[in-house]
C-alpha positions in Angstrom: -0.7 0.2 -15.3 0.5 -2.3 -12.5 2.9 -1.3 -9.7 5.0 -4.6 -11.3 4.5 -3.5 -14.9 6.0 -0.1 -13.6 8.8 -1.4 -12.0 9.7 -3.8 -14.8 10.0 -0.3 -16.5 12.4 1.0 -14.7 14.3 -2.2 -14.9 14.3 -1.8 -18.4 15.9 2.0 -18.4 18.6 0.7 -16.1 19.1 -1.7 -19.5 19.5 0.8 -21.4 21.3 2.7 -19.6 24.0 0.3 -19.1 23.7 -0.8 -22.8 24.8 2.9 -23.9 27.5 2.4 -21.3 28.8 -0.7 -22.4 29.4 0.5 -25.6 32.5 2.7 -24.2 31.5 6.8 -25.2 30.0 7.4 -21.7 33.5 8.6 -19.9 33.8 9.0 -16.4 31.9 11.7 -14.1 30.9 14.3 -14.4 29.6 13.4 -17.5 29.1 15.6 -20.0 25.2 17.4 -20.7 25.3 15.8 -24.1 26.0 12.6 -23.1 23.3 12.4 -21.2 20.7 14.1 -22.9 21.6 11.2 -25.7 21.1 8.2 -22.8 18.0 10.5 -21.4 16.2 10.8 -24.8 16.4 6.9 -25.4 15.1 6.2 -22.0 12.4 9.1 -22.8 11.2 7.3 -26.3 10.9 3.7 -24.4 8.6 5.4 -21.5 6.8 7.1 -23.5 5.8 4.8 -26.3 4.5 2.0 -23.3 2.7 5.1 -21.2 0.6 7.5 -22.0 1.3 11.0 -20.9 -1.2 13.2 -18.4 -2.7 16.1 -19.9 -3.0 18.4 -17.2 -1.2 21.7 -17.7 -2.1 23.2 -14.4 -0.7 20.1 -12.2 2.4 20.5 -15.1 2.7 24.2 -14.0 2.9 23.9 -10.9 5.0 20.8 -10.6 7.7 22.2 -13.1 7.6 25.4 -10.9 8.6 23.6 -8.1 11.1 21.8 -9.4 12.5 24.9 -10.9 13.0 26.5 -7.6 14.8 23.4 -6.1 17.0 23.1 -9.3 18.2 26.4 -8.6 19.7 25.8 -5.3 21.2 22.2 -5.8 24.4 21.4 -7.1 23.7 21.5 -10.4 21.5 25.1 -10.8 22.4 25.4 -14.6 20.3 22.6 -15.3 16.2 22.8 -16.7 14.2 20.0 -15.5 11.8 18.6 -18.4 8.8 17.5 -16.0 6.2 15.3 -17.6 3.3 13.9 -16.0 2.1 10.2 -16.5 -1.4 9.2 -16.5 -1.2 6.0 -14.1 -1.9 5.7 -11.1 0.7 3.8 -9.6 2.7 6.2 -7.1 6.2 6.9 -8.1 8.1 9.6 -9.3 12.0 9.0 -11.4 14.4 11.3 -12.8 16.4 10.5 -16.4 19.6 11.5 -17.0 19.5 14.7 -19.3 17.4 16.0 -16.6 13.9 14.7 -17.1 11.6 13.9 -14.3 8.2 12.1 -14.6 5.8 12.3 -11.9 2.8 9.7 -11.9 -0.9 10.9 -11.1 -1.1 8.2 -8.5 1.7 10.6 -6.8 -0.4 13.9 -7.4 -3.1 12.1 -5.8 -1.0 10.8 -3.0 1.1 13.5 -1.8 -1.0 15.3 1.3 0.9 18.8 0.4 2.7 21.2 -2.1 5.2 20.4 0.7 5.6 16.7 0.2 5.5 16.8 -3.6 8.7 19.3 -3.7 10.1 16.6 -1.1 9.5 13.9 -3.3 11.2 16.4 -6.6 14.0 17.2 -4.3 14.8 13.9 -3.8 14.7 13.2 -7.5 17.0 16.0 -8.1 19.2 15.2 -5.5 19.9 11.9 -7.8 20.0 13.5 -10.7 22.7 15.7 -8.8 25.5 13.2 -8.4 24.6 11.0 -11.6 23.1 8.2 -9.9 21.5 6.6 -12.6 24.4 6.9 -14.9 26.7 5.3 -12.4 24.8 2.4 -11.4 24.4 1.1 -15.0 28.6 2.1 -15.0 29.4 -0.1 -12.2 27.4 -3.0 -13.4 27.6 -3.0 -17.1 29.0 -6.2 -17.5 25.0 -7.4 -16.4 23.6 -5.6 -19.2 22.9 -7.4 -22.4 20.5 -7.6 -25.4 18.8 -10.9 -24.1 17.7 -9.4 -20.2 16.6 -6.3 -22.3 13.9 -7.9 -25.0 12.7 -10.6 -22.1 12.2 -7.2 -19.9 10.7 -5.4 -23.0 8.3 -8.4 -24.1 7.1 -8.7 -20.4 6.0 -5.0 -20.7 5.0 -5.3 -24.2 3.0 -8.5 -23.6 4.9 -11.9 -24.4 4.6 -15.3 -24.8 4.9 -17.3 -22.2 8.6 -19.0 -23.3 9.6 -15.1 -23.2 8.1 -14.4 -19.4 9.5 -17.8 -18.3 13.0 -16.3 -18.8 12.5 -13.2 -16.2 13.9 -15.6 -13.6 17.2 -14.3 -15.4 16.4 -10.7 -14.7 14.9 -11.5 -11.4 18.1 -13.1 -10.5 20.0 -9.9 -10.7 17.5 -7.6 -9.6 18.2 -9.4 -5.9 22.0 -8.8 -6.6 20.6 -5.4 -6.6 22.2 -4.6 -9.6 18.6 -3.2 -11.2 15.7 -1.4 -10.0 16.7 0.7 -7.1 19.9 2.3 -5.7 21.7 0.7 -3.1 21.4 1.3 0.9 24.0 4.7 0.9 23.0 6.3 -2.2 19.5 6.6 -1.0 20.3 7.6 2.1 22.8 10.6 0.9 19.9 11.2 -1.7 17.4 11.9 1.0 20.2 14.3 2.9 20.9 15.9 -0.2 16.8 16.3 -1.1 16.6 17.9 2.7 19.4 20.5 2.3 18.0 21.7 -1.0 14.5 22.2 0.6 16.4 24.3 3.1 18.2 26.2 1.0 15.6 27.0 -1.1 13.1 27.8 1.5 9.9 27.7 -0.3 8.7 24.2 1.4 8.5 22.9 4.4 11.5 20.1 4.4 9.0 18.2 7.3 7.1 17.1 3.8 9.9 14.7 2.7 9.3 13.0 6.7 5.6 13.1 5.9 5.3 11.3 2.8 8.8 8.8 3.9 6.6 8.0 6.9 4.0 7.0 4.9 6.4 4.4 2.8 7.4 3.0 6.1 3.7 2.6 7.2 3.1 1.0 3.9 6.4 -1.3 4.6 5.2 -2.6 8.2 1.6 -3.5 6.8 3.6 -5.3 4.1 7.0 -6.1 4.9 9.6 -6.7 2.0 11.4 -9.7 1.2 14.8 -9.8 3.0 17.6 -8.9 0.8 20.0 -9.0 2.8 23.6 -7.1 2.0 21.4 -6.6 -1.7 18.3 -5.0 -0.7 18.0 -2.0 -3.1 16.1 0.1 -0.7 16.7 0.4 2.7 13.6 0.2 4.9 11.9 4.0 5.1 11.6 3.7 8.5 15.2 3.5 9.1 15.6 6.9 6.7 12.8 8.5 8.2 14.6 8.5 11.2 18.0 9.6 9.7 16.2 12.3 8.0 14.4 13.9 11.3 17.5 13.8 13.4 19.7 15.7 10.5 16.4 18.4 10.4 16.7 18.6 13.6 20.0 19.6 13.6 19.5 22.3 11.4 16.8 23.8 13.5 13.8 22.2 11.9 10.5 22.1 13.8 9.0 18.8 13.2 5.6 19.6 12.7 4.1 16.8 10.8 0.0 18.5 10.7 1.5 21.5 8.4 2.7 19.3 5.7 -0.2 16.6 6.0 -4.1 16.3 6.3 -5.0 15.6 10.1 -8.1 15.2 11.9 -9.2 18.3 13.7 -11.5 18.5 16.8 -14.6 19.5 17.1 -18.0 20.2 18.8 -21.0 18.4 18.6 -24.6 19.1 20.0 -26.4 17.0 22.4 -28.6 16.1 24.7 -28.3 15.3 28.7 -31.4 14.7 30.6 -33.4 16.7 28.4 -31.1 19.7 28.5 -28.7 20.9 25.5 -24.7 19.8 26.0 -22.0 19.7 23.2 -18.7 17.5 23.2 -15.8 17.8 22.3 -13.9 15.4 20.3 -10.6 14.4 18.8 -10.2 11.2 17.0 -12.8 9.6 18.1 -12.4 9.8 21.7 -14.9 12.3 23.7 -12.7 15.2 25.5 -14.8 16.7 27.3 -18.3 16.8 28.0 -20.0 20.3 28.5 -23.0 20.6 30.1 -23.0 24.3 31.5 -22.0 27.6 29.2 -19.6 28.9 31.5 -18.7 32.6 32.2 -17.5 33.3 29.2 -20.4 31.3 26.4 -24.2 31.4 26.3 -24.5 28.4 25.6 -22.8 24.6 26.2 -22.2 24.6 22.6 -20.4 28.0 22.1 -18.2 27.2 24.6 -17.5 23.8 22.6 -16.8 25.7 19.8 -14.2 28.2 21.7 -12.4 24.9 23.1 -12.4 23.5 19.7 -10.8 26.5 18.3 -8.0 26.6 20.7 -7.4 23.4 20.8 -7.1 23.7 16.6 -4.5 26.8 16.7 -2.3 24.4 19.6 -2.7 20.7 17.0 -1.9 23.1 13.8 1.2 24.5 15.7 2.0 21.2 16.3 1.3 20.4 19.8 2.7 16.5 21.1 1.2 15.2 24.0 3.7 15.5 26.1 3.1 19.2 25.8 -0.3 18.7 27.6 -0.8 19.6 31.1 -2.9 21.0 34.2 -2.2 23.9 36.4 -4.3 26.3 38.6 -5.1 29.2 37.4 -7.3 31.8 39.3 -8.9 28.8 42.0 -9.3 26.7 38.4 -7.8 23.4 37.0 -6.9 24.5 33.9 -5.7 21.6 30.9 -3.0 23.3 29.0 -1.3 22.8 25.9 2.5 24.5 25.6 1.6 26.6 28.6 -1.5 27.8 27.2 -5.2 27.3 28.1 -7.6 24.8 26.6 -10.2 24.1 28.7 -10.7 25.5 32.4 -13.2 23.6 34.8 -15.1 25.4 36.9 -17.2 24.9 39.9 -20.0 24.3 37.5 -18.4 21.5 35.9 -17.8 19.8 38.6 -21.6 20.0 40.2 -22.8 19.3 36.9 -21.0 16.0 36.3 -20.7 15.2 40.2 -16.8 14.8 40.0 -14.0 16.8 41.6 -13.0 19.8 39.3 -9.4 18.1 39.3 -10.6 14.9 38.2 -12.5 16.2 35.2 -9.0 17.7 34.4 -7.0 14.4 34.6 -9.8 12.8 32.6 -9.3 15.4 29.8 -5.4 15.1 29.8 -5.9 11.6 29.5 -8.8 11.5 26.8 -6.3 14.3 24.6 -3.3 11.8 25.1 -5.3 8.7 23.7 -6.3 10.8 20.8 -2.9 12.0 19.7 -1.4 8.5 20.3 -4.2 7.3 17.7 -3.1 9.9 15.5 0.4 9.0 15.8 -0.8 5.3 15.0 -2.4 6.2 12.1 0.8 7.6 11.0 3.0 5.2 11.6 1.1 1.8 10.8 
């Protein structure tokens, strides 16, 4: 399945949608659970006979688990989420009114952490919460008719070319951003909403929902949308990435980003100098330090690697910045630090053996450790 053929599918239950709505027996919110479980079983029996469904009851397990502990501390706890998995892998998760949510392989294989997932199910909920769905197809029924429906339907379905031509029709009012997405606010009280949830329940790390958002915003700058203008359907993730962190922050959220993701850590590697053995250290592909002499505390050049390496691990997995880094003397040593706490002392040694002052060997590894967690936060962010 295409990423277009996907989103044409969701075009096509916003059709549907709005053609239950036109016809008058939706009411007003709150709607009632029969009502939609009617509009959700419709939508249900279109994306089910165009894709086929994952058969994977241990991914199912686990994904309905989740989203049964977030249900149960949103806004609507009485609700039981229907979780089915589809076997694409295009990256996208949607909720149904009636409470369904489908989740896509392409986002099981995406998401870095249990963490991000419940972020993503969160926010899902979070629509399902205050009737998103039900309410955009409300407020722009009059768009909905038979014709945008079978042109959307014989695009996914495979239709002749008179039949595609006419998508210019639908395209028209997808950029009046009447289909396909939810305007500029909703997401953004959606992705509040997913957030407060994640805290209240307290099984995952909210930090996830930043994660995998940051990711959508990398994904954005390497390929920028089309301007919408007042009609864009999404608002650009950077700009809710950034709304999202400050309102964490607010509640007391550390923003660790390495215990919700898959980072880089350092490590050791033997070598050779002048015939004798040496190890460095490295992180992100930038050399930290270069040890040529064991120490007081190591036998050899590469044990004492591997101690730096494992300090310098529990510091990044805590989720030390850079601006964290520093130098003091301790005991007649330059000392690097990281949150006040040791990484790598220099001693005399160090300094005969690489024929440098003892404090410029420290500046040099401050400086090496703040290129490699500026590459990291590049890697992140673009």
């Amino acid at each position: 399945m295409t990423a277009n053929r996907l989103a044409a599918m969701t075009i096509l239950m916003a059709l549907l949608v709005g053609a239950a709505l036109a016809s008058g027996d939706g009411g007003k919110p709150p709607y009632s659970e029969a009502y939609e479980r009617r509009i959700g079983a419709e939508a249900i029996r279109e994306v089910e006979k165009e894709y086929k469904l994952l058969d994977d009851p241990e991914a199912k397990a686990k994904v309905e688990a989740m989203a049964s502990a977030i249900a149960a501390v949103s806004d609507r706890p009485n609700l039981t989420y229907d979780v089915r998995l589809l076997d694409t892998d295009v990256v996208n998760a949607f909720s149904l009114p009636g409470a369904t949510i489908y989740v896509t392989k392409g986002l099981l294989d995406e998401v870095q952490s249990d963490d991000e997932l419940a972020g993503v199910l969160a926010h899902e909920i979070a629509h399902n919460c205050t009737y998103d769905a039900l309410m955009q197809a409300d407020r722009n029924k009059q768009y909905f008719t038979g014709s945008v429906a079978a042109t959307i339907a014989a695009i996914l379905l495979g239709g002749s070319s008179e039949v595609v031509s006419t998508v210019l029709l639908a395209g028209e009012y997808v950029r009046q951003g009447v289909l396909g997405g939810y305007s500029i606010d909703i997401e953004r009280r959606t992705d509040h909403n997913g957030a407060l949830y994640l805290l209240r329940c307290g099984k995952y790390n909210p930090v996830g929902l930043v994660t995998f958002m940051e990711r959508l915003a990398a994904k954005e700058r390497r390929e920028p949308p089309s301007d919408l203008g007042v009609f864009q359907t999404h608002p650009l993730a950077v700009e809710r990435v950034q709304l999202l962190t400050d309102y964490l922050i607010a509640n007391g959220v550390d923003i660790n980003r390495r215990a919700t993701t898959k980072w880089e850590p350092p490590m050791a590697e033997e070598t050779k100098v002048d015939g004798q053995d040496a190890a460095t250290v490295r992180l992100w592909d930038e050399d930290i330090f270069l040890v040529l002499v064991p120490g007081p505390d190591a036998e050899t050049p590469m044990a004492r690697a591997q101690g730096i390496v494992q300090r310098l691990t529990d510091l990044l997995a805590q989720g030390m910045q850079s601006y964290e880094l520093g130098i003091s003397l301790r005991d007649g040593n330059q000392v690097v630090t990281g949150r006040d706490e040791p990484i790598i002392t220099v001693y005399a040694a160090d300094a005969e053996a690489q024929q440098l002052e003892a404090g410029r060997i420290a500046l040099n590894i401050k400086s090496a450790l703040e290129r490699a967690l500026f590459k990291e936060h590049l890697n992140r962010l673009y």
